[in-house]
N, C-alpha and C positions, 0 to 999 in steps of 0.2 A: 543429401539434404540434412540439414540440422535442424533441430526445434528444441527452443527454449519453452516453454511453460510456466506463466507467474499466476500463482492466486492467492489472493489475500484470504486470510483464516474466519473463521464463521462469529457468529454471534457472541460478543460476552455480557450482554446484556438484553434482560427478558420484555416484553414487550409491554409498555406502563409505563418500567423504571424510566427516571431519567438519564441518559449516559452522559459521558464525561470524558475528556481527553484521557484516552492510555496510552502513554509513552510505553519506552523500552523499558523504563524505573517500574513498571507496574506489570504483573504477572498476574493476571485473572485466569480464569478457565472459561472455556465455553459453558453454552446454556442451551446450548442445541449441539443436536449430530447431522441436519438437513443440508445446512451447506458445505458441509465435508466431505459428506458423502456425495450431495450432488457430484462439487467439483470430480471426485471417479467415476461417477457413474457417464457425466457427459463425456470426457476422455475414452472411458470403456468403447461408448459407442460412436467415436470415431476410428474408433483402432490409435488412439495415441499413448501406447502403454510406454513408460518412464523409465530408462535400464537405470536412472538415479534419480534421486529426489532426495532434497533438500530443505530444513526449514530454521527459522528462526528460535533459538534455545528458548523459547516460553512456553506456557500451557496452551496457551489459543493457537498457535501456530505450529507447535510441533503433534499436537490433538488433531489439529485440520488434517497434518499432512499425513496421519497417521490411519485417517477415519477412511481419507481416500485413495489410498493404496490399500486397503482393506477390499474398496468395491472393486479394485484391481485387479486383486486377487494377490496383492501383498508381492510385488514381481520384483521389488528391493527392499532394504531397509532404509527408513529414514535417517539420515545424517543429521543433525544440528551445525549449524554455520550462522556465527554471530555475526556475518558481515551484512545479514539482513534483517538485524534488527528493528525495532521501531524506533523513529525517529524521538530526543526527548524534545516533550514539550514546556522545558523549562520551570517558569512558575504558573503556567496553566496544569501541569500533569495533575489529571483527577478533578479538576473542574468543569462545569458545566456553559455548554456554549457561553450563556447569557453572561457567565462570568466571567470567561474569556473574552468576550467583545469589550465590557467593560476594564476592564484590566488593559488590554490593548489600546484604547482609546485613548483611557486619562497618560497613557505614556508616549500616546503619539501625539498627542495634544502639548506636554510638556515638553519635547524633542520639538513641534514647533512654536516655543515660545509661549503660549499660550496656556493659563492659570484655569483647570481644571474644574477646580470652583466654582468659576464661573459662569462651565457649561449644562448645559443641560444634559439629563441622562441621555437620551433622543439624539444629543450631537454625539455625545461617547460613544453610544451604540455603533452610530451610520460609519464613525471612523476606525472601529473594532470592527464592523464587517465589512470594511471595506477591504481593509488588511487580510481579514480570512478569504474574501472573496479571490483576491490575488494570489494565495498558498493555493488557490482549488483551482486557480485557470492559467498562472504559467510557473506555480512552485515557489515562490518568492514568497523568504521566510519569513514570518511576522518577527516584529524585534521580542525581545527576550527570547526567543528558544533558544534549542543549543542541536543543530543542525550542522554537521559538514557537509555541504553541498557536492564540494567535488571529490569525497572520498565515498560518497553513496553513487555517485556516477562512474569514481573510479570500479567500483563493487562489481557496480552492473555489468561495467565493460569486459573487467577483469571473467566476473561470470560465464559471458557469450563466449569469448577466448577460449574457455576450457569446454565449451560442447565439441563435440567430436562428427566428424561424418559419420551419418547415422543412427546418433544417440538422440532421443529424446529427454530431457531433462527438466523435472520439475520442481520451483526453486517455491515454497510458500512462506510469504513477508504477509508486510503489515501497507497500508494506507499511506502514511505518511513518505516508507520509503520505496516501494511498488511508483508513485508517481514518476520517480525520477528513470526508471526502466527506459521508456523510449530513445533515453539518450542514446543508446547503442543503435537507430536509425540512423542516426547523422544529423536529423534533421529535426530536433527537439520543438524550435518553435513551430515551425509546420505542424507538428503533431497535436501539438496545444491546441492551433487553432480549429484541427478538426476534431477535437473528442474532448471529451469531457475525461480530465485526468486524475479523478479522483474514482475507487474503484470500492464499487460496495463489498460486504463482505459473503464472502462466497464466491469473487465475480473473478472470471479467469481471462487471461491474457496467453496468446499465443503469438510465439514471433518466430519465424524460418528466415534461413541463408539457406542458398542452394547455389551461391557461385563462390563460399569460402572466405565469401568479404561483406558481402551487406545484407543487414536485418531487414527484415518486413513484418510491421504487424500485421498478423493475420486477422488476430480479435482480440477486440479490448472491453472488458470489464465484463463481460459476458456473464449474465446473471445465471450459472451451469443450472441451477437446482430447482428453475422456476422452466428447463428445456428438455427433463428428463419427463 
């Protein structure tokens, strides 16, 4: 048996504030310790201790993985691996939803020929979320960002590759590129259609092989810190 383990990194923003897209350009730190630790403590008590773990070279993600081999009881050291970056969010990075729909809109508006001017905020908006709606249910990039799609699928695959019979591995990314994970199923739109592919923070993802060749997710997005 092999096991991957993916979990996105905890909180960088406190509960009030307004948040904003963080790409990979942007290096915050956490604002909590709840969901990092969740994430080991729910592993502890499955027995799914990690002989590696891996995280993304930032503060929120390399903190995550750090806080949760802590509740582990520290059984490796964290690695850094920039192949699991955050995705950048081009001219959205560090703005907030509302300004991103906007922003998306008037340039989806002008891409279909259509003078911006002379829509209403209300038409911008519905076509700014309609864009994001699609990044959240089957990954399809909103225009402007700066996304390689098949080099973050390449990552993933490349990732599953190097588990070993036996080895449990836990790899902690970010949102953006955590969605594209399933691809090492085979069967990406299948999986779209049944989960919600966007993965809150804290929320862990478990995938096994047991014949050498095909994935399964076990669980997805699994809120660990709200099960301890």
């Amino acid at each position: 048996m092999k096991t991957l383990i993916i979990a996105r990194h905890g909180n960088t923003f406190r509960k009030g504030e307004t948040p904003t897209r963080v790409g990979g350009r942007t290096d915050l730190p956490l604002v909590e310790e709840e969901r990092g630790r969740g994430i080991g403590k729910y592993l502890a008590a499955q027995g799914l201790i990690p002989t590696r773990i891996l995280a993304a070279p930032l503060q929120r993600t390399m903190s995550t993985a750090a806080l949760a081999a802590e509740e582990l009881g520290n059984p490796c050291p964290v690695q850094p691996d920039a192949r699991f970056l955050e995705v950048d969010y081009g001219p959205d990075e560090n703005h907030s939803e509302e300004e991103t729909k906007l922003r998306l809109g008037t340039d989806i508006a002008k891409a279909q020929g259509k003078d911006p001017a002379t829509m209403s905020p209300e038409e911008l908006d519905a076509l700014g979320e309609h864009a994001i709606d699609q990044w959240n249910a089957q990954a399809i990039v909103p225009p402007g960002w700066k996304v390689d799609v098949q080099q973050i699928i390449d990552n993933w695959t490349a990732l599953a590759g190097e588990v070993q019979d036996g080895e449990t591995l836990l790899c902690v990314s970010s949102n953006g590129t955590i969605r594209f994970a399933p691809h090492i199923t085979g069967d990406y739109a299948g999986f779209c259609a049944e989960h919600d592919i966007k993965v809150a923070t804290g929320g862990v993802c478990i995938f096994t092989c047991e014949d050498g060749n095909t994935w399964t997710c076990r669980e997805w997005g699994v809120k660990a810190f709200k099960k301890i």
